[in-house]
C-alpha positions in Angstrom: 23.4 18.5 8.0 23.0 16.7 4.4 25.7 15.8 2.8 25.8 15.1 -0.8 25.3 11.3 -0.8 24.5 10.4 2.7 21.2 10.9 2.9 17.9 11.5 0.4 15.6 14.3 1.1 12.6 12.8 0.0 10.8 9.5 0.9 9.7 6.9 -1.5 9.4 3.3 -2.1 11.4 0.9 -2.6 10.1 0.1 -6.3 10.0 3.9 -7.3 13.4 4.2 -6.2 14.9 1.2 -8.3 12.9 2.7 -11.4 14.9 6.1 -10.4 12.5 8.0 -8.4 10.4 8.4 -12.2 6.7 7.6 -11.1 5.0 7.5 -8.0 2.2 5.0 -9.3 3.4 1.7 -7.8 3.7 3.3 -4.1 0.2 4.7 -4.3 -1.1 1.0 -5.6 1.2 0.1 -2.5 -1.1 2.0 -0.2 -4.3 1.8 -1.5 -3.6 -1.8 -1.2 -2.4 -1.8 2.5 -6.2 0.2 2.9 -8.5 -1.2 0.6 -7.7 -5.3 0.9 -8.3 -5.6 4.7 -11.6 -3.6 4.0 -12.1 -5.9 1.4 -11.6 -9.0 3.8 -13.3 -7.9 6.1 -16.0 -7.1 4.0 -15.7 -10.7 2.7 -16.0 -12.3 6.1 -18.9 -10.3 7.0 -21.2 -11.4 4.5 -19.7 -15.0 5.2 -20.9 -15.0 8.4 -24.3 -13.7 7.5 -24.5 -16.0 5.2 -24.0 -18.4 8.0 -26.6 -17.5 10.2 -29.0 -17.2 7.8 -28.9 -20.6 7.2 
């Protein structure tokens, strides 16, 4: 059981919850950063290595 102060009933990050739980928008940049730079990376070393063995 909850009890008032023990425990929050929703999840959210650690930055949302310092700016009182107002916006959302720097735990979605949080996640679509934890997705989109190791695509990006890998991406990146990709076309490094084909550059590579083109040469």
């Amino acid at each position: 059981m909850l009890t008032e102060g023990g425990a929050r009933v929703w999840a959210i990050c650690l930055r949302c919850d310092a700016r009182g739980g107002r916006s959302l928008r720097g735990g979605w940049w949080m996640v679509i950063s934890w997705i989109a730079l190791p695509i990006l990376a890998l991406a990146a070393a990709v076309a490094l290595l084909e550059w590579l063995t083109r040469r």
